[in-house]
C-alpha positions as CSV (number, residue, x, y, z in Angstrom):
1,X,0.0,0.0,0.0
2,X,1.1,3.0,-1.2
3,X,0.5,6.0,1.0
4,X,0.5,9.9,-0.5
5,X,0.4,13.0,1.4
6,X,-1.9,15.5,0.6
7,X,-2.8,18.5,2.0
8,X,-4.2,22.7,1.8
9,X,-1.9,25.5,0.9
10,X,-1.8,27.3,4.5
11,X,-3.9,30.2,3.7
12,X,-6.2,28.1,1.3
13,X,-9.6,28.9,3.7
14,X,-8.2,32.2,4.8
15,X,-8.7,33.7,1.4
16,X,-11.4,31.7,-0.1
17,X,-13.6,33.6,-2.5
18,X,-16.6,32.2,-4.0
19,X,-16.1,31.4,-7.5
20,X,-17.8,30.9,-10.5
21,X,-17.6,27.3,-11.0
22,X,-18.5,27.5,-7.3
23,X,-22.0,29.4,-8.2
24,X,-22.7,26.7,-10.4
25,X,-22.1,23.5,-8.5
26,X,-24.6,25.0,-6.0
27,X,-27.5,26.2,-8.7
28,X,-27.2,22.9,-10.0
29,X,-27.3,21.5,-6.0
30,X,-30.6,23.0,-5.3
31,X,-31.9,22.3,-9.0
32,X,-31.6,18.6,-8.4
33,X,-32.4,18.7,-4.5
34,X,-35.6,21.1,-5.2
35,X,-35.4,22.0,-1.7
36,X,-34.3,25.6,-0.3
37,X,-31.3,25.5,2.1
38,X,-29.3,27.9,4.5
39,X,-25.8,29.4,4.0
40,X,-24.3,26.9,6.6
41,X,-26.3,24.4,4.8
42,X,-24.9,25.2,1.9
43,X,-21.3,26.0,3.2
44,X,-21.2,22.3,4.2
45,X,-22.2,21.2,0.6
46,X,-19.5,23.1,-0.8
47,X,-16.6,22.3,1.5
48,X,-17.4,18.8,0.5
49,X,-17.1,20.0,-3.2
50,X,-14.1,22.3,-2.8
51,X,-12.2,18.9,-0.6
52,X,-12.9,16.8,-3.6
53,X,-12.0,19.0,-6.2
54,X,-8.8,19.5,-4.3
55,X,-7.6,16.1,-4.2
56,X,-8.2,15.5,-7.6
57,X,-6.1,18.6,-8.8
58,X,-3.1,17.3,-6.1
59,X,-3.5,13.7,-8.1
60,X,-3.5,15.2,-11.5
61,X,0.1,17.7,-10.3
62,X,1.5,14.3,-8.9
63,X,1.1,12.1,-11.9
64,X,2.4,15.5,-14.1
65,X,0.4,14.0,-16.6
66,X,1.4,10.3,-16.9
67,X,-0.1,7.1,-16.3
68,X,0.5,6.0,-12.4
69,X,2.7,2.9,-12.3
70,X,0.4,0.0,-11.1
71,X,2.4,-3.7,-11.5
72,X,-1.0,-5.3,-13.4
73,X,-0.4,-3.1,-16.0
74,X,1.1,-3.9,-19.4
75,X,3.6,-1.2,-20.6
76,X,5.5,-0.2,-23.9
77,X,8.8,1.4,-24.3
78,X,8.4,5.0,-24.9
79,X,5.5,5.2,-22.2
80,X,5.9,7.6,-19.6
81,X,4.9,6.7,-15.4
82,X,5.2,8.6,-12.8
83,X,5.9,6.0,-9.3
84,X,3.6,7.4,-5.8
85,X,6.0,4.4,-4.1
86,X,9.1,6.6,-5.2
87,X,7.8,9.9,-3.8
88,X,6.0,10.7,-7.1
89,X,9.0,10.2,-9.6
90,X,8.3,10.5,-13.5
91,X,10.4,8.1,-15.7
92,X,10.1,7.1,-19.2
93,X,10.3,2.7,-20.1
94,X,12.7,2.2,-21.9
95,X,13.1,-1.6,-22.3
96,X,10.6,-4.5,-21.7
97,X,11.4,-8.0,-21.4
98,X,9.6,-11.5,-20.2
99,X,9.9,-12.0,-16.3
100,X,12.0,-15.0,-14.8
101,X,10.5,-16.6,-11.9
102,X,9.1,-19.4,-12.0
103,X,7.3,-19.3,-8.6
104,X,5.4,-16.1,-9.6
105,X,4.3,-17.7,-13.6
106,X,4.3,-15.2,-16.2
107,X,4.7,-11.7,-16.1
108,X,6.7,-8.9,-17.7
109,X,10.1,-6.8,-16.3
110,X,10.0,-3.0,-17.4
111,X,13.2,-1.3,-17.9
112,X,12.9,2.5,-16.4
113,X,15.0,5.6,-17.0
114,X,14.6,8.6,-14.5
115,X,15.2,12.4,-15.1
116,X,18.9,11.9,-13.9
117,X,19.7,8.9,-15.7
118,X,19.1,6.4,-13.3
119,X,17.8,3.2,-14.6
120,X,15.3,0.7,-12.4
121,X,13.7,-2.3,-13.3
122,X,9.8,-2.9,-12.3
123,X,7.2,-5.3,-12.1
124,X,4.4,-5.4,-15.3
125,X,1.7,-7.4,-16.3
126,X,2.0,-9.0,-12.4
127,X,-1.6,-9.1,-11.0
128,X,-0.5,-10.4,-7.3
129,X,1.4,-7.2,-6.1
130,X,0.6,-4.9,-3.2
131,X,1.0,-1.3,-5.3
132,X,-1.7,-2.9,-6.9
133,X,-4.0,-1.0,-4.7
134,X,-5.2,2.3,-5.2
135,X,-3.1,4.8,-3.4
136,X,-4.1,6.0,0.1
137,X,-4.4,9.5,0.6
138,X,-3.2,10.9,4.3
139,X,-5.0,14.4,4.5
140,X,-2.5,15.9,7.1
141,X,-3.4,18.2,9.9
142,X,-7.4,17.5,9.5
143,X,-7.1,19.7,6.9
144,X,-9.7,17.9,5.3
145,X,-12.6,17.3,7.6
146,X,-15.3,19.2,7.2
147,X,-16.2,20.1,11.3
148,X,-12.5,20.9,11.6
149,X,-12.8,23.7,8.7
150,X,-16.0,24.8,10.2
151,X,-14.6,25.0,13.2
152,X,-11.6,27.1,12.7
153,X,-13.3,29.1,9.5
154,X,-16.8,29.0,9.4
155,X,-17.8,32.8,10.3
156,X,-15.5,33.7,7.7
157,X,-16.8,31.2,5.0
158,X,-20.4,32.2,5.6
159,X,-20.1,35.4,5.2
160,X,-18.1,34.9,1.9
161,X,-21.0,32.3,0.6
162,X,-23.4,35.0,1.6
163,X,-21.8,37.7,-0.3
164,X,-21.6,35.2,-3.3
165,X,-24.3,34.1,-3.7
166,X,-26.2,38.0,-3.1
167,X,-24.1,39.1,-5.9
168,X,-26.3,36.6,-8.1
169,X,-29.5,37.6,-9.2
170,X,-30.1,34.1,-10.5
171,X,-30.3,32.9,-6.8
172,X,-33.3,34.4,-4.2
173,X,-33.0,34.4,-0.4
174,X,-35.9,34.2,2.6
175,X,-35.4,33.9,5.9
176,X,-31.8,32.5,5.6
177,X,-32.4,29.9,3.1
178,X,-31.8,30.7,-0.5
179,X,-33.0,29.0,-4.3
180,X,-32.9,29.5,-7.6
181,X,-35.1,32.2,-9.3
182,X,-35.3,30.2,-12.1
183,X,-37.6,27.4,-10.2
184,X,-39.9,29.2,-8.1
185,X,-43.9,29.1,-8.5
186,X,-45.5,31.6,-9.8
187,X,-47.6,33.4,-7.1
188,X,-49.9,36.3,-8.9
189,X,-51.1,39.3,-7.0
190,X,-54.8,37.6,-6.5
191,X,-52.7,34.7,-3.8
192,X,-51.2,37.9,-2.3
193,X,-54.8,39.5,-1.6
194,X,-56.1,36.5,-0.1
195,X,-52.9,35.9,2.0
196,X,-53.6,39.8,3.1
197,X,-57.2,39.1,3.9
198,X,-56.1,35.8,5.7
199,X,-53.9,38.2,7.7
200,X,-56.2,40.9,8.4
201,X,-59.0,38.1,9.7
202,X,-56.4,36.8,11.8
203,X,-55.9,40.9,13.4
204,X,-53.0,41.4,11.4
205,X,-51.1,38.0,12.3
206,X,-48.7,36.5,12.9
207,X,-48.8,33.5,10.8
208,X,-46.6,30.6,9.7
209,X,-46.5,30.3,6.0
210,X,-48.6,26.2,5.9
211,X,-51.2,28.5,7.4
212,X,-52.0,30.7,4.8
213,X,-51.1,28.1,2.0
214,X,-54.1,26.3,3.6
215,X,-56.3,29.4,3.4
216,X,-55.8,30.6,-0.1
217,X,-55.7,27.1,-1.5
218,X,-52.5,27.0,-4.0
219,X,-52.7,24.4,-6.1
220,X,-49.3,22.8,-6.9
221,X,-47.9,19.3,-7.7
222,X,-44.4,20.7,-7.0
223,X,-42.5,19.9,-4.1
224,X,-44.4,21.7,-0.6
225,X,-40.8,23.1,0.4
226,X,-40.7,24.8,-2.9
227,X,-44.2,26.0,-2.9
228,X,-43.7,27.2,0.6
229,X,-40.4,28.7,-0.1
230,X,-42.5,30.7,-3.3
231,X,-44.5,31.9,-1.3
232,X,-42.3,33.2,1.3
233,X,-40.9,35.1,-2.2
234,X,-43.4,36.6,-2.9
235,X,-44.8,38.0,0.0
236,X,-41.2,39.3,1.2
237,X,-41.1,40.8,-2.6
238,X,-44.5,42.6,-1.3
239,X,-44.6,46.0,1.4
240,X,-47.6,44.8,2.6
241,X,-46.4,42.1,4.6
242,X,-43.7,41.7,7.1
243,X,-41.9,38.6,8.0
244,X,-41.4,38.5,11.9
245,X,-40.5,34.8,12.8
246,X,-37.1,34.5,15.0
247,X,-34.3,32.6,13.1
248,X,-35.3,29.1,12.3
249,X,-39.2,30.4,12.0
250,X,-41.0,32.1,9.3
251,X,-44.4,33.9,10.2
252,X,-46.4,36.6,8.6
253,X,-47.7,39.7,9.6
254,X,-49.5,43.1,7.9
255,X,-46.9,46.1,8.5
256,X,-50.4,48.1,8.6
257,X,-51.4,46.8,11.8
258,X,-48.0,46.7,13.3
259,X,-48.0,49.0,16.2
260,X,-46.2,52.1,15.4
261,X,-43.5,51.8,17.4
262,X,-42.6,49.1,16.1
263,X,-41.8,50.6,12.6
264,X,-40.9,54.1,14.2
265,X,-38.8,54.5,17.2
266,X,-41.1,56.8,19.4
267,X,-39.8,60.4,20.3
268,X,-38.4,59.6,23.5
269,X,-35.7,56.8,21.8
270,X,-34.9,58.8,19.6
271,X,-31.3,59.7,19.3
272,X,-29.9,62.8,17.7
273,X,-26.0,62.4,18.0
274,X,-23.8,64.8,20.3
275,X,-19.9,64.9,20.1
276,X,-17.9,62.3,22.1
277,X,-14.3,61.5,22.5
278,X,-14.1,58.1,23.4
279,X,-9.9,58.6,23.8
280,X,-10.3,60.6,27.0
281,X,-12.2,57.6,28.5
282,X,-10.8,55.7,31.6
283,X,-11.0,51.9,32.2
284,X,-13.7,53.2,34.7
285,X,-16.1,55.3,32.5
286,X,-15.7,52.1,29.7
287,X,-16.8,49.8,33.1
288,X,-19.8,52.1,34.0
289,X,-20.8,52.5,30.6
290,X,-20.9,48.7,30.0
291,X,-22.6,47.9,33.7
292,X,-25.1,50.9,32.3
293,X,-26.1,48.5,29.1
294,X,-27.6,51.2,27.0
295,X,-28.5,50.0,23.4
296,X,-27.1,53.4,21.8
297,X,-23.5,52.6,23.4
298,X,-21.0,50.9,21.1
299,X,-20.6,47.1,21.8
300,X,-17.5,45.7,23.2
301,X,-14.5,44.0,21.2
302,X,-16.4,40.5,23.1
303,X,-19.7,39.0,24.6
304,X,-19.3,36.7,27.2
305,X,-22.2,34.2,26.5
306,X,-25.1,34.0,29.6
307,X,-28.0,32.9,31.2
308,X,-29.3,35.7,32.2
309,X,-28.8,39.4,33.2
310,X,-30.4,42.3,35.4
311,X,-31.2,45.7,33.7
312,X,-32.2,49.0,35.5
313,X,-34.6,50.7,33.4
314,X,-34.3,54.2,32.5
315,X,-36.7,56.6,31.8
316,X,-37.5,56.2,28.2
317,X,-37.8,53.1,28.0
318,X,-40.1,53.0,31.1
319,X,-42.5,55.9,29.3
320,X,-42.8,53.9,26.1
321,X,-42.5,50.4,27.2
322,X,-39.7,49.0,25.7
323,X,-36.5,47.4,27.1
324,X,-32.7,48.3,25.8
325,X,-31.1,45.4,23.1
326,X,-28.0,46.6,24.7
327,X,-24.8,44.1,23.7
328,X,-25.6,40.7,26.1
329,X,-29.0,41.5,26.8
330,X,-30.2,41.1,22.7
331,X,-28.1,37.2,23.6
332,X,-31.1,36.4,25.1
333,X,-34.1,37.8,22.7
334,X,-35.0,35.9,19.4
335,X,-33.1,36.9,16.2
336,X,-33.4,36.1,13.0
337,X,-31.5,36.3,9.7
338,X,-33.0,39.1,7.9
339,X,-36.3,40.5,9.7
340,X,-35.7,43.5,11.1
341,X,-38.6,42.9,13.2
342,X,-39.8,39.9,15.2
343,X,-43.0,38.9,17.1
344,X,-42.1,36.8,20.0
345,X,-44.0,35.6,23.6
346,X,-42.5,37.5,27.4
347,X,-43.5,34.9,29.7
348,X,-43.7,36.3,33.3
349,X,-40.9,34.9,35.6
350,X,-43.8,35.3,38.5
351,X,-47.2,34.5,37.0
352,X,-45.7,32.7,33.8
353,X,-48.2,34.2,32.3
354,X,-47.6,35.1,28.6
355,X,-48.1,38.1,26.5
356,X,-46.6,39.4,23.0
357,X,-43.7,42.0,22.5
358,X,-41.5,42.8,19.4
359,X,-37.7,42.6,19.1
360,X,-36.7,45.7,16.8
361,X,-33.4,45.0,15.7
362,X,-32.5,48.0,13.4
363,X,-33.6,50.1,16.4
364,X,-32.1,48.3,19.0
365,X,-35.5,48.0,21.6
366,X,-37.9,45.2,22.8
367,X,-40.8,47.0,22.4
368,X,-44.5,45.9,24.2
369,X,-43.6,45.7,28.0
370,X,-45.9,49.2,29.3
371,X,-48.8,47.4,30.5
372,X,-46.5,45.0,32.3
373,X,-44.5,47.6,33.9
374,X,-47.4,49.6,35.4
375,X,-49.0,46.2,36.7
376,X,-45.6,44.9,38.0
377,X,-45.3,48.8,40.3
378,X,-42.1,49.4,37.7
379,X,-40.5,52.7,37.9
380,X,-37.5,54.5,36.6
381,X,-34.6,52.8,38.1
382,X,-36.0,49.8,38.6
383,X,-34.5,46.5,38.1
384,X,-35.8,43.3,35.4
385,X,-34.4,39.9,35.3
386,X,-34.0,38.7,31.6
387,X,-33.7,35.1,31.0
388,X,-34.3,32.5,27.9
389,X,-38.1,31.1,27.4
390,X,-37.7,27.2,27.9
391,X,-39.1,27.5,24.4
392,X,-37.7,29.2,21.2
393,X,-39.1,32.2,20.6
394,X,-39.9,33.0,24.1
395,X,-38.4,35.4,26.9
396,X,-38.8,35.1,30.4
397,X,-39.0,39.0,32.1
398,X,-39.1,39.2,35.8
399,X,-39.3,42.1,38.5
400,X,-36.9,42.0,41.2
401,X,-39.4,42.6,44.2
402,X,-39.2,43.6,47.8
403,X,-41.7,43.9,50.8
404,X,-44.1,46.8,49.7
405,X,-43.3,49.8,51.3
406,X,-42.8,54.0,51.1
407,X,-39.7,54.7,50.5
408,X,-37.0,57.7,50.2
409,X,-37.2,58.3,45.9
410,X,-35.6,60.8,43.8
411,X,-39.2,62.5,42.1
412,X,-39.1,65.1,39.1
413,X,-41.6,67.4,39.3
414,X,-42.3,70.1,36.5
415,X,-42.2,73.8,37.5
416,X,-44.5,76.4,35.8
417,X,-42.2,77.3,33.5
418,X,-42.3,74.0,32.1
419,X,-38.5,73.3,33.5
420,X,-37.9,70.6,36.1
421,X,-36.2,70.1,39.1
422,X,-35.5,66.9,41.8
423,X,-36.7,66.5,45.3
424,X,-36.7,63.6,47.7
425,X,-40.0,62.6,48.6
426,X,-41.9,59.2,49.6
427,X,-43.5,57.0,47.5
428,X,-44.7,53.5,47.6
429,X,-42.5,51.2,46.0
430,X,-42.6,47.3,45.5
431,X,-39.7,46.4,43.3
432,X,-35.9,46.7,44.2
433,X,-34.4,49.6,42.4
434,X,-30.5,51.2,41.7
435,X,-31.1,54.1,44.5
436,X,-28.2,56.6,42.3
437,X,-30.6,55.6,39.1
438,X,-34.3,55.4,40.4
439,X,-36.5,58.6,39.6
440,X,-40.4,58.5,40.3
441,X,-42.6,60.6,37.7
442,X,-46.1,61.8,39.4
443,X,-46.4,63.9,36.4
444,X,-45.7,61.8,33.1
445,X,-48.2,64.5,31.1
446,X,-45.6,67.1,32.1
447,X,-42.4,65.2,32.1
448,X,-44.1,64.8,28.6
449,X,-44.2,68.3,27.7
450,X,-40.8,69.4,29.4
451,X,-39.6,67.0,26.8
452,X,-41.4,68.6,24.1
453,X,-40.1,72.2,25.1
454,X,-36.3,70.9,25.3
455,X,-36.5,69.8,21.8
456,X,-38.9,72.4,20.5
457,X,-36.4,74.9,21.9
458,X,-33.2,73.2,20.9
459,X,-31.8,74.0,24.1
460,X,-27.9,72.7,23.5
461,X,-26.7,69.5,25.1
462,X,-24.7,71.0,27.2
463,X,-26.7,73.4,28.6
464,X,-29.1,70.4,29.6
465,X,-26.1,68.7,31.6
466,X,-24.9,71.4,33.6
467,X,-28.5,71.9,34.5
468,X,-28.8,68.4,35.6
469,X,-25.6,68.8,37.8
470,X,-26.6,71.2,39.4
471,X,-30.0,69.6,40.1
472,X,-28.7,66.3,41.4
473,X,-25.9,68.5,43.8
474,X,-28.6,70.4,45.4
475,X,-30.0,66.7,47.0
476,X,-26.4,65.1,48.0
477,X,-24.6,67.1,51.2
478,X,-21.1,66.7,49.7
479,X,-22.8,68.9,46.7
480,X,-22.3,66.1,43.6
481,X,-23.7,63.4,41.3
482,X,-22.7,60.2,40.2
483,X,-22.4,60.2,36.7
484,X,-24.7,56.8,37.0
485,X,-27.4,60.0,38.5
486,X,-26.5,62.1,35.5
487,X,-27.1,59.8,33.0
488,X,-30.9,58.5,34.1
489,X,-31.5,62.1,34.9
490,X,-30.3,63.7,31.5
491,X,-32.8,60.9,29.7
492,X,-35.5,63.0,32.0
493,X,-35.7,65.4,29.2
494,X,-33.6,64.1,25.9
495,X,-32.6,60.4,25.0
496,X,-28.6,59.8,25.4
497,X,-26.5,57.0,26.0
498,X,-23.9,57.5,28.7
499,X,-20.8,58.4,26.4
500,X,-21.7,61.8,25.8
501,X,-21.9,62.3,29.1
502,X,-18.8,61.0,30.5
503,X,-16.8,63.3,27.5
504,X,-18.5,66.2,28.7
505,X,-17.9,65.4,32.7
506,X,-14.2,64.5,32.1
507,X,-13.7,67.4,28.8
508,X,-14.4,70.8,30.7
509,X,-12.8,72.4,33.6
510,X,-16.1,73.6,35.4
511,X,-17.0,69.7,36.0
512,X,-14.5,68.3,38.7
513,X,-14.0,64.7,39.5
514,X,-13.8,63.9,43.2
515,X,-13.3,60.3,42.6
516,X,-15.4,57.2,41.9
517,X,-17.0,58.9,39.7
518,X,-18.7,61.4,41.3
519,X,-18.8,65.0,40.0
520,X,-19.0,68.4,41.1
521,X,-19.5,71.4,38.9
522,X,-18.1,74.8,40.1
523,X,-19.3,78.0,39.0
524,X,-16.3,79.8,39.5
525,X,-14.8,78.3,36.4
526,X,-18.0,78.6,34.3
527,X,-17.1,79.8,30.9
């Protein structure tokens, strides 16, 4: 037995590119399969492909052309071999004669000459010989096996399939799984109507695609994945309908009936950029503004994976009902490989009871918790558990609670000049809360229209902060505020995620740090 080396060139999955022959071997893939895989699906496919392809080119280099010696054969002089016993050596016969042994019966000896003149005489026409067997490849370093590539590459390959196969137009994609154009049924506008009017009977949805196949009755003798997968097509090809199923699921739903802040971020998430430097930032601030897990803050170089996390809610997302995608806790919402949007199930970590919320990815906001936060005593500051559904597509939300009772609470109350101001007062709280972070609003009407009159008046960014300071000061003896205070009490009046803040705190001379990230702002120094 003969045994041949082969391997990968070092960088051969580092700089793979999808290439045209590529594109074809996996057109003509799902032609014969007729059924619509993923990338990773088709990843695997084409590893396979690329591995075999691969070995057959490393055969063809080896043998440079000639026939591979094998002692059955019968050879001529003239012929050129190339030996995988001799490391892959090419020699030309030059001489054949009749063999002389009588213990092995007839055969033939072939008379070789090598590239350097060496001659060597071989075995022919001798069927009992072990280089009669095929040649053994050794693939070296696993360099071969599929799991191993996956393992060390895959991120890499995907996203090079992905961009491939999106530069095609030949080739279609819906939730994650792609076919050819070429093969889909033909779904006319009069299945879309009765797919919207399925939807609208159903409140809007959602609904898997079997459903409405079911409803408006597509007639079809083509395979049900393709039909299915069609249909997906055509109603993603459509702006009336939305497709809202986490990764894995597809499901339907009419973007008309989607609640509005859904497709919209409401007023008080919405963002309008103020200057940072992120250079001036301390270990510390990057610390704080990572424990703070604000969606709007830029996500760190890694993720630990987890179980679960706590949030403290600020105020925006309290007014609205929604909940920060911040960079671990979107780990534990549904995702999905295009929707921007996705319908999923909270399930009370108390009551298990169950209600429906939205994951808005492009926005960064779980969006459908406000009933649940008024009937679970939430306020501003307060702190919810987030932990995976034991089923896909569901959350489990839970309030951290305490003994009922009043308690000491930073309030905002609204002047009437429509400006605001801080004062401690008691209020009757059941849920355990960040005491630097936890603001109660009596007046949300006039919280409302402080907010309005910040942004109607374009009062600057800065001016807004310094007020804040000064605010928060007036209710701490050593006259300062954590910038933990600032941020849930800038977010009073104007959505901002902590990084602003911190550049402003640790960028001007009238805001002094007095350690541990407290901050006092002296007027004396005020430009």
């Amino acid at each position: 037995m003969v045994i041949a080396s082969t391997t990968f060139k070092e960088d051969y999955w580092e700089l793979f590119e999808l290439r045209d022959q590529d594109i074809e071997y996996l057109y003509n893939f799902l032609l014969e399969s007729e059924t619509p895989l993923t990338t990773a699906e088709l990843l695997s496919v084409l590893i396979e492909e690329r591995n075999r392809q691969e070995k057959i080119a490393q055969d063809l280099e080896r043998s440079q052309g000639c026939a591979l010696y094998l002692p059955k054969e019968r050879y001529q002089a003239g012929q050129e071999l190339v030996f995988p016993a001799l490391g892959w050596r090419k020699g030309k016969v030059i001489g054949v004669r009749p063999g002389r042994n009588p213990d092995l019966g007839s055969f033939e000896v072939i008379k070789v000459q090598f590239s350097q003149g060496e001659t060597r005489e071989f075995a022919a026409d001798f069927e009992e010989h072990d280089l009669n067997r095929p040649v053994e490849i050794e693939e070296t370093e696993q360099q071969f096996d599929p799991q191993a590539i996956l393992e060390t590459y895959g991120e890499h390959l995907r996203q090079r399939v992905e961009e491939g196969l999106r530069a095609h137009s030949d080739f279609v994609q819906i939730a994650g799984k792609w076919f050819p154009r070429a093969l889909l049924v033909d779904i006319n506008v009069g299945h879309l109507n009765l797919a919207e009017a399925v939807l609208d009977m159903a409140g809007g949805g959602p609904l898997p695609t079997l459903k409405l196949l079911e409803q408006i009755e597509l007639q079809s003798n083509v395979n049900p994945k393709l039909l299915e997968f069609s249909l997906d097509y055509a109603l993603q090809e459509d702006n009336r309908f939305d497709e809202v199923g986490a990764a894995g699921e597809v499901l339907w739903y009419l973007k008309r009936l989607e609640p509005p802040a859904v497709l919209e971020p409401p007023i008080h998430l919405k963002y309008h950029p103020v200057e940072e430097d992120r250079s001036l930032f301390t270990d510390e601030m990057l610390q704080l503004e990572a424990n703070l897990q604000d969606e709007l803050s830029p996500p760190p170089a890694r993720v630990a994976k987890i179980d679960e996390i706590q949030i403290c809610l600020i105020y925006p997302h309290w007014r609205v009902g929604t909940m920060p995608l911040s960079a671990q806790s979107r780990l534990l919402f549904p995702t999905a490989y295009e929707a921007p949007r996705i319908r999923f199930t909270i399930v009370d970590g108390e009551t298990n009871e169950r209600f429906p919320a939205w994951v808005v990815r492009t926005h960064g906001y779980v969006y459908g918790l406000k009933e649940w936060y008024e009937k679970r005593g939430l306020l501003p500051g307060s702190y919810v558990k987030i932990q995976k559904g034991k089923k896909p597509g569901e959350v489990i939300l839970t309030r951290l609670a305490r003994r009922p009772g009043r308690e000491w609470v930073r309030t905002v109350l609204v002047g009437s000049d429509g400006g605001i101001v801080f004062a401690m007062l008691k209020h009757n709280v059941t849920t355990q809360f960040d005491e630097r972070m936890a603001i109660a609003v009596p007046d949300v009407e006039g919280v409302d229209q402080a907010w309005e009159k910040n942004l109607k008046e374009r009062i600057p960014f800065e001016k807004t902060v310094v007020s804040m300071v000064k605010e928060l000061s007036k209710l701490n003896p050593q006259g300062h505020a954590h910038a933990s205070e600032l941020y849930a009490a800038v977010n009073i009046l104007r959505r901002c995620p902590p990084g602003p803040i911190l550049y402003l705190l640790n960028s001007r001379p009238w805001f002094v740090h007095v350690g541990d990230q407290h901050y006092r702002y002296t007027e004396s120094e005020d430009n």
